[in-house]
N, C-alpha and C positions, 0 to 999 in steps of 0.2 A: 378639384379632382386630380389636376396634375401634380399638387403638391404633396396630394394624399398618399399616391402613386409612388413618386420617389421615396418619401419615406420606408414606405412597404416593402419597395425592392431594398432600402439599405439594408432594412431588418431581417429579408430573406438572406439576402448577398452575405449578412453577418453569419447567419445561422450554417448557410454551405461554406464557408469559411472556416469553424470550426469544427466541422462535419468532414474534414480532410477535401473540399472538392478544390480549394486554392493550396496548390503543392507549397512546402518550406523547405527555404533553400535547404541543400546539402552540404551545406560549407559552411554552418552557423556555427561560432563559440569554438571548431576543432582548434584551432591554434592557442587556445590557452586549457584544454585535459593535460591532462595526469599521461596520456601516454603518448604525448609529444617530449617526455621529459624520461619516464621511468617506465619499466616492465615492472617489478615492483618495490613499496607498498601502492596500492592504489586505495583509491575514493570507498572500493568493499573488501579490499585485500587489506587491512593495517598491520605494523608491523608491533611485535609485544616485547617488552621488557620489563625488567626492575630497576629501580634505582643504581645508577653505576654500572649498567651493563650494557650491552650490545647492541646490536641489529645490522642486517644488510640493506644497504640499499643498490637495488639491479639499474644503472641506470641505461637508458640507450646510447647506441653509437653518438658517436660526435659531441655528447652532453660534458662537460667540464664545470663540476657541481664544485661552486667557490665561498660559500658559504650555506651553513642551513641552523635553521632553530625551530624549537618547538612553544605554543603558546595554545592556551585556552583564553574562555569565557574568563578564567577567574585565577588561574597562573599564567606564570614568566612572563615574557621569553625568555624562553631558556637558551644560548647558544652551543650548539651539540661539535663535540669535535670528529674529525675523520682522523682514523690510528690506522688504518689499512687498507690496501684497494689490492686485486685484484681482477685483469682484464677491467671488465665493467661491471665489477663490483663492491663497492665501497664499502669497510669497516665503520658503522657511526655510534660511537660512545654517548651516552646520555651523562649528567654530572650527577654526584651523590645527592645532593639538595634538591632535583625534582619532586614538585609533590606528587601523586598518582593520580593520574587523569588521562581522559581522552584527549591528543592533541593536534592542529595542525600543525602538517610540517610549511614552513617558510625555505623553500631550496630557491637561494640564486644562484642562476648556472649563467653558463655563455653566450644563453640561447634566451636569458630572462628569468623573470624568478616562477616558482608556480608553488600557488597556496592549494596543499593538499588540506582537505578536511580528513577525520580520523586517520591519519599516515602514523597515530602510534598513538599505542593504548599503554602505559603503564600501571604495574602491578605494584604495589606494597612489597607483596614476596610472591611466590609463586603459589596457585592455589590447590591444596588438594583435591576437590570437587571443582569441579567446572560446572556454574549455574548459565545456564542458556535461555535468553527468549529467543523462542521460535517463531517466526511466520514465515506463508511461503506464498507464492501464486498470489502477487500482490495486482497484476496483471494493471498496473498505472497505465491512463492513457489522455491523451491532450483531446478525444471525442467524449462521447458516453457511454459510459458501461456503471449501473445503477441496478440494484435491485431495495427493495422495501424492509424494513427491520420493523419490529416492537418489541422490545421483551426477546422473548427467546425468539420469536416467529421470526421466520424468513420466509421472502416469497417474490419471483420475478415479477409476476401478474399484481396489479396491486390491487384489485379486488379482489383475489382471494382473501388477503391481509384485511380485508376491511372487516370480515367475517371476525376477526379473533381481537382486533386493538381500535380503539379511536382514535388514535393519532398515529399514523403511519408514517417511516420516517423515508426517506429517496437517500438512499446509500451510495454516490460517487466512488471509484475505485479508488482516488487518490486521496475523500474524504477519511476511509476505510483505512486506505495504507500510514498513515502521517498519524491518527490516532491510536493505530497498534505500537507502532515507535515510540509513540508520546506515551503512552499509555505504562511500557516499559521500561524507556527510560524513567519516568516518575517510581515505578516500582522495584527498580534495582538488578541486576544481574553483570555477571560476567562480561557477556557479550550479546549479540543480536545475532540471529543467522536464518539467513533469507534462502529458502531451498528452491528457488527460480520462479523464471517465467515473472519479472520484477516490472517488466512494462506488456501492456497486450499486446502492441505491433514492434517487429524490428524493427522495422525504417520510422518508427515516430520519434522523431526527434526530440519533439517539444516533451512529450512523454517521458524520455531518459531525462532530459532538462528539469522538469517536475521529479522524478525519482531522485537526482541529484541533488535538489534541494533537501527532500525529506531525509535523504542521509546526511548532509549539512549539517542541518540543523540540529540532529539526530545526537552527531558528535560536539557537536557545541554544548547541547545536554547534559554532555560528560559519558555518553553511551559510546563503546566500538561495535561493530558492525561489520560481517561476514557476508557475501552473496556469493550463488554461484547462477550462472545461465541455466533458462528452460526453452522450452522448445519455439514458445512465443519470440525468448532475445535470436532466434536462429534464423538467419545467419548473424551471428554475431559482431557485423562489422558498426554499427553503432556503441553498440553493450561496451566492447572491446578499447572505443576510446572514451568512452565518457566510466565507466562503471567500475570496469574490474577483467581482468585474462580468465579465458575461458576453463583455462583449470589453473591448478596453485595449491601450495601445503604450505600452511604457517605452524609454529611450534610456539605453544603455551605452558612454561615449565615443561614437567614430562608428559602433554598431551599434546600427540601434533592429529591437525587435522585437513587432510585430503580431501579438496573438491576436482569431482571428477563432470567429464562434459558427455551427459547422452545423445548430444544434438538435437535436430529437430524432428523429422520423420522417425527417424533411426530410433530411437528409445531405449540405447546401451550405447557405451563406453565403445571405442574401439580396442583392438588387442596392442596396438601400442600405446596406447593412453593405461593398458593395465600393466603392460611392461616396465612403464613408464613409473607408475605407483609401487611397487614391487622394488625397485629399485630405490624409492624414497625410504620405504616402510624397512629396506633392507641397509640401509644407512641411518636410523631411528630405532632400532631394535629395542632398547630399553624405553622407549614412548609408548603412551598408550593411544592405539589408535582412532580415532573417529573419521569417516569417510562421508561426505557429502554427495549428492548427486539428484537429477529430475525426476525421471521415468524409474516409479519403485520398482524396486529386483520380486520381493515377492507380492505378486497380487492374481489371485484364484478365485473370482467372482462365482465360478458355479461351486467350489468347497465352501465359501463363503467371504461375503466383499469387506467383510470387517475387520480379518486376521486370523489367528492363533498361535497354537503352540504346534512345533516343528521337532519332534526329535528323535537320537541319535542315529537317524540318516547322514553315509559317509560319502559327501560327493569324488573323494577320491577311490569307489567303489563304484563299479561299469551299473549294476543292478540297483545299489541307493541312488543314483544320479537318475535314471530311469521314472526312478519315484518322483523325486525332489523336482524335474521337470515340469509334472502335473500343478506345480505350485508356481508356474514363470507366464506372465503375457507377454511385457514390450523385451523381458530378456530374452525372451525362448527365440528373438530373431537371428541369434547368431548363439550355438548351443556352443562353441568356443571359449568365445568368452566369457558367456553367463559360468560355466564352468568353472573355467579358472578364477573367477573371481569371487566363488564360494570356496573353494580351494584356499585363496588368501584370506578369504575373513578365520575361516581355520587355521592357517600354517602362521598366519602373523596375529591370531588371537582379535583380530577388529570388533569391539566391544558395539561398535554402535552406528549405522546406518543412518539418514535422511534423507528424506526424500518428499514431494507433490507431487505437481501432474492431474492426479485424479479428482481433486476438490475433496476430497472424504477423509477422513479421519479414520486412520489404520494401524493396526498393532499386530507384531509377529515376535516371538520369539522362537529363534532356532537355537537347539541345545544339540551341540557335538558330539559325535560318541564319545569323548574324554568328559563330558558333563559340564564344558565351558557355556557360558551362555551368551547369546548374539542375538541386541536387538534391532530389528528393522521396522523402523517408524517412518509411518505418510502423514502428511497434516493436511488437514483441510486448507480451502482457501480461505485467505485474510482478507483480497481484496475483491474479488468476485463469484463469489459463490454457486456458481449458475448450473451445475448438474445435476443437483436434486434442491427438494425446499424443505421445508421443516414448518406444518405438516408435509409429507412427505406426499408427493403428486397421485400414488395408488397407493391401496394397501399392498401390505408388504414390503413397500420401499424400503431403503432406508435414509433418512432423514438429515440434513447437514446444515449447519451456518457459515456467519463469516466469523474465523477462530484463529488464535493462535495459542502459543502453550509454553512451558518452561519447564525444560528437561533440566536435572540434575546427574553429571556424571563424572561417578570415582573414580580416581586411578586404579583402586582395586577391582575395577571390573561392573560394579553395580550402576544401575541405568533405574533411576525413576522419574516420575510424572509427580509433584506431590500434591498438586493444584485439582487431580481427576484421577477415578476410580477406574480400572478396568474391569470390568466382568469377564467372566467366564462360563459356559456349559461341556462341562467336557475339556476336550482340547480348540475349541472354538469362542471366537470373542465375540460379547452380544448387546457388548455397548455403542449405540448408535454415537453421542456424541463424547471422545475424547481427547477434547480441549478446551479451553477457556474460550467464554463467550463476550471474545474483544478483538474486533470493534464492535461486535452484535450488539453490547449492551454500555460501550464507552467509546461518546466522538466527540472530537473537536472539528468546531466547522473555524478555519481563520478565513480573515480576508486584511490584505496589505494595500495601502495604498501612500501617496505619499506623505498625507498629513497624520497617518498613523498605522497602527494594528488592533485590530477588534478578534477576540476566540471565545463562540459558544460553546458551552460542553454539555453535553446530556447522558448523564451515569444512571445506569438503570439495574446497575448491579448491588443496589442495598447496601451500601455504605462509602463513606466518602475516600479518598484517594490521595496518598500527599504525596510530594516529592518535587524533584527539581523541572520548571519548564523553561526552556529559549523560544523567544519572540526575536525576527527579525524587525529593526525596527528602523526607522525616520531617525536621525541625529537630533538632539534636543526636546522627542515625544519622551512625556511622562504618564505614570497610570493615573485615571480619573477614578478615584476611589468612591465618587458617589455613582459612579456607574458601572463600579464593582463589586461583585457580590461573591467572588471567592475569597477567603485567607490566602492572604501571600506576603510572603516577604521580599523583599529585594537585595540579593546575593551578589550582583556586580552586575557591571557590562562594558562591553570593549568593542571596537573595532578592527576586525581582521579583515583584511585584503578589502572589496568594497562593501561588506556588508556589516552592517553594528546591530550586535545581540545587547540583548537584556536576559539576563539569566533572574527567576524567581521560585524561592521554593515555596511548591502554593498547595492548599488542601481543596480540592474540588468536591462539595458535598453532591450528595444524592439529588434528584430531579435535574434541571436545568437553570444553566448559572451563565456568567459574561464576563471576560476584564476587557477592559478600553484603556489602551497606552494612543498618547494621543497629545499634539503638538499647540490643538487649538480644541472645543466645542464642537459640536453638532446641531444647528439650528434650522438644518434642509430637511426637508421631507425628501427618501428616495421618489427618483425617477419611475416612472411604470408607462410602458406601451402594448397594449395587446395589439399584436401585428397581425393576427388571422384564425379562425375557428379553420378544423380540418374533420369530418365535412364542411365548408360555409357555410350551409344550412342543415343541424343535427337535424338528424329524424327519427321518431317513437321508438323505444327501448333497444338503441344501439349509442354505443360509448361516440364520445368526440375529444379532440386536442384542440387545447389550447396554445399556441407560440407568443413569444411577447418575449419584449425586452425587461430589465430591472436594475438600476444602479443605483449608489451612495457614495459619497464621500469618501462615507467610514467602513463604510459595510451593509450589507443586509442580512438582518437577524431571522426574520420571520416570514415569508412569503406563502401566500396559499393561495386557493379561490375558492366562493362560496357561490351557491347557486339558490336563488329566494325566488319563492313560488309566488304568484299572484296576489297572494295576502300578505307577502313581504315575510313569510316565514321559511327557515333554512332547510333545502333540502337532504337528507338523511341517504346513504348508502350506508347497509348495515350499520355500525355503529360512529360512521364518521363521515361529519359535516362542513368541516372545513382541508381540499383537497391538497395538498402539499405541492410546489411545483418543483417538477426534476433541473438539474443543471444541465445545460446542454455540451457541454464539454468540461474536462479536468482546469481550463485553465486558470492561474491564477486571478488573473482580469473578468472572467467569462461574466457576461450581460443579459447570455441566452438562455431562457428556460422553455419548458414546457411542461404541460398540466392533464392529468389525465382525467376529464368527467365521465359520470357512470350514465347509462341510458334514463335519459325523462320520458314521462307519458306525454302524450299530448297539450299542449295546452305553451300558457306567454311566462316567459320566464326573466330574471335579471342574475345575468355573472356578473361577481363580482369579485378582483384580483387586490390583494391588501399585499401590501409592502410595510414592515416595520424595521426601522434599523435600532442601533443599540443604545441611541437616546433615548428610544419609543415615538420619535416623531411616523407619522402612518399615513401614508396614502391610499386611495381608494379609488380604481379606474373602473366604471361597470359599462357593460354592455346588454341591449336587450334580445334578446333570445326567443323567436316563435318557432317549436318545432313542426309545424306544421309544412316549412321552409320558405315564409316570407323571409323576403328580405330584410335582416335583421338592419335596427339602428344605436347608434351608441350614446352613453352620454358620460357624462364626468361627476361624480359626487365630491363634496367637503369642498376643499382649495384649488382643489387637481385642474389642472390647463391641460392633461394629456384625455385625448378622446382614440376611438380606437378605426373609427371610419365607416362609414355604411355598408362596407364591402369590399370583394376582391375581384378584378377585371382585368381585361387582356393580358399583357406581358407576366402582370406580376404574380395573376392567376397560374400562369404555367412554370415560373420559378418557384412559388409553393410548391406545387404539386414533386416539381422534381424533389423537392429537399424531404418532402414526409417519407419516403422508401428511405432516403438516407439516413433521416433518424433515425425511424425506427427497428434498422437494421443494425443500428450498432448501437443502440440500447441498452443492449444483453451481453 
């Protein structure tokens, strides 16, 4: 019993550990960001060029930058010369013979060197069109924040989902965030541009740490990548070192484009942050503009929460401004600024807006008394989708996934979606979803460990996918091609600063697929401990959790639980009989899950928790179950030496108990 005991509290002690109740330090990794070195380019700020041309680089006080070059996955290094400085700002020439990629910068300064990822995107030539993937409200977090996918369905509760799919999928924020970037970078575009709110809490640390990879890796890709803060990075003193400056305008040929800071509460810009822009936009005058920001400018939920069309109302007119008001939430807090800053989308022509915040997919156009046209786009969220579901929770909602999307936009002025339709009635928009349903319907699950890297993928969008991916990997793993079942080629790999990619360009078909890069075999069955039912003893038609631990080697592909009735047959909730288990935090390590079962009748039951990894070796830990609420007993099936204990008593009774409110309170 004593030994039973210790276990139990480890496996609790682990689960409030990643459930934030053991604090991480505040002084982890700061001495080697990006903004112990440079104001900018940073980590989501990169700087653009062509071949043979320019860039600044801002660096901070006391920094003496003594050499720098640029390298990818699969060029140079290139060593980049300085032809200028002023104050603390450095002139950096690229050589004509760079090929065009995403690259890190390598800066040795005086203070050490610092490997930025995407610190510069080069272009071939400069592009007329600017093609963009978008996602926004990626909301990464090192806890749990999970909602359920199938198909187009979304749904926080995962019994409602059971109603519409048989295999329901536990959607991680960071699982969400990392296969929207994969997903993009495989499919191509200009750039990435993340419209805020990139991790759920400021102060998570480990959360920006996780975001900071997915950009990494992002750029090693061959993708650049744009962010600006939401309300979630507020206050922005983590964002700030690890991510990217709270606001910032880089220029793309003749498109520059302005990220602006709404803060946290506040939900608009201040009037010196629009002074501020005004002053950029007014030194860029032959640019076209594009302006980034959190808290969308137009959102009028009683005219209607989907958008429309807005026209020739003159906000430089006391009686159209009057009007144009009725169409403001988070701006209408300061009628100032909201003001002035329709003023500027006029006086400076700004073709194009971005914006989140609201989880919902939104379209506006406003048309100038001159018949200019100005679009203001909201995007749904990418990484947790959690204000409405799809079905949508009443009638008349309306309906939302996890989405992102790719805007096309001309220097002449033109703004399209080509990937989604927008409807119309009237001058009202009456399309519930528009944007692409990814990661809804395209994820990668990776898991890294030292003897390799394993990535599931499950495409459910009707047809297969190619393109470039980077695997962080082990020095000397190769891929196991009999425990691959994508096409892939292998394009390079390098080691930059501590971490060595593998660059492959791979076709990921429809259904679900696996690659195994990998140093050695896999001849272990995963690890499984069920740590505790929550109630200990379910009772007649009310739901219970599962806790439990699970590990591998290489990875784990497959985890669920099944629940077998007396005659050893599987119990059935609507259409699905094998229960998926949730992650219990973002982190890359994480051990901890949890399972959610639907309400049994009365009567003797056996749970039963399968672990498969990506050799197929399978474990199988069951427990018996009377709902009646005897005391249940456990047993071990197949090989398995792991049992789960007759129960839970004193101390470690009431460190359960503390930790169920904590999960389940940051679940969502």
């Amino acid at each position: 019993m004593a030994k039973r005991l210790l276990v139990t509290l480890a496996i609790l002690l682990g689960f409030l550990t990643v459930l934030g109740g053991v604090p991480v330090s505040a002084s982890e990794n700061y001495d080697v960001t990006y903004s112990k070195f440079l104001e900018q380019p940073a980590p989501a700020v990169p700087a653009f060029v062509i071949p043979g041309g320019t860039f600044s680089l801002h660096v901070k006080a006391g920094i003496q930058v003594e050499e720098i070059s640029a390298v990818s996955v699969l060029h140079g290094p290139y060593k980049l010369s300085i032809v200028g400085k002023s104050e603390n700002t450095l002139t950096i020439k690229v050589p004509e013979e760079i090929v065009p990629d995403t690259y890190f910068l390598l800066i040795k300064t005086n203070k050490g060197t610092l490997v930025l990822p995407n610190g510069l995107k080069v272009f071939k030539e400069w592009p007329d069109k600017l093609k963009i993937a978008w996602v926004s409200d990626t909301h990464v977090t090192s806890s749990a924040k999970i909602g359920f996918v199938c198909g187009e369905y979304f749904q926080r509760d995962i019994y409602e989902l059971e109603k519409y799919c048989s295999a329901p999928i536990p959607l991680h924020s960071v699982v969400a965030t990392d296969s929207a970037y994969t997903y993009w970078a495989m499919k191509g575009a200009d750039l990435i541009i993340n419209t805020g709110d990139d991790v759920d809490s400021s102060s998570d640390l480990i959360g920006y740490n996780i975001m900071y990879g997915i950009m990494e890796r992002t750029a090693a890709d061959g993708m650049s990548h744009l962010s600006i803060k939401g309300n979630h990075d507020d206050p922005p003193t983590v964002y700030s070192k690890l991510i990217g400056p709270p606001r910032f305008y880089v220029t793309v040929g003749k498109f520059i484009i302005i990220g602006l800071d709404t803060g946290g509460d506040r939900g608009y810009p201040t009037m010196d942050e629009i002074e501020w822009m005004e002053k950029v936009l007014d030194e860029h005058r032959n640019y076209t503009p594009i302006v980034l920001y959190h808290h969308p400018y137009f959102f009028a939920p009683r005219w209607n929460y989907l958008g429309g069309v807005i026209s020739g109302l003159d906000p430089f007119n006391d009686n159209d401004w009057n009007q144009l008001k009725n169409y403001l939430r988070y701006w209408a807090g300061d009628d100032a600024v909201a003001r002035r800053f329709l003023e500027d989308v006029v006086k400076y022509n700004i073709i194009l807006t971005m914006s989140g915040h609201i989880h919902h997919d939104m379209y506006w156009r406003y048309v100038d008394k001159e018949g200019h046209v100005h679009y203001f786009l909201t995007l749904t969220s990418t990484g947790a989708p959690d204000k409405e579901s799809n079905p949508a929770s009443k009638p008349g909602y309306s309906p939302t996934w996890y989405g992102s999307n790719y805007v096309v936009v001309s220097a002449n002025g033109s703004v399209e979606m080509p990937y989604v339709t927008v409807k119309f009635n009237g001058d009202k928009v009456t399309s519930d979803f528009m944007s692409v349903p990814v990661p809804q319907e395209f994820m990668i699950f990776r898991h890294n460990s030292k003897v390799g890297t394993v990535a599931k993928f499950i495409n459910e969008l009707n047809h297969s996918i190619t393109g470039p991916i980077t695997f962080v990997i082990p020095q000397g793993a190769k891929i196991d091609p009999e425990h691959t079942n994508i096409t892939y080629k292998v394009l390079g790999e390098r080691q930059i600063g501590d971490k060595h990619y593998l660059m492959v360009n791979a076709t990921v078909p429809t259904g679900i697929s696996q690659i195994v890069i990998t140093k050695e075999g896999d001849g272990e069955k995963p690890s499984v401990q069920i740590a505790y039912l929550q109630p200990t003893h379910p009772t007649p038609g009310k739901p219970f959790m599962v806790y439990l631990t699970a590990s591998d080697n290489l990875g784990i592909r497959d985890l669920y639980a099944e629940v077998l009735d007396e005659n050893g047959k599987p119990v059935k909730y609507g259409k699905v009989s094998a229960f998926p288990a949730e992650a219990g935090s973002g982190k890359p390590d994480n051990d901890f899950y949890t399972i959610e079962l639907p309400p049994l009748k009365e009567g003797k039951y056996k749970l039963q928790v399968v672990a498969v990894d990506f050799y197929g070796n399978r474990e199988v830990v069951s427990k018996d179950i009377n709902v009646k609420g005897y005391t249940p007993t456990s047993t071990s099936t197949g090989s398995s030496t792991t049992s789960a204990g007759s129960g839970i008593c004193g101390p470690a009774l009431i460190v359960a108990l503390a930790a169920v409110p904590l999960l389940l309170k940051r679940r969502h």
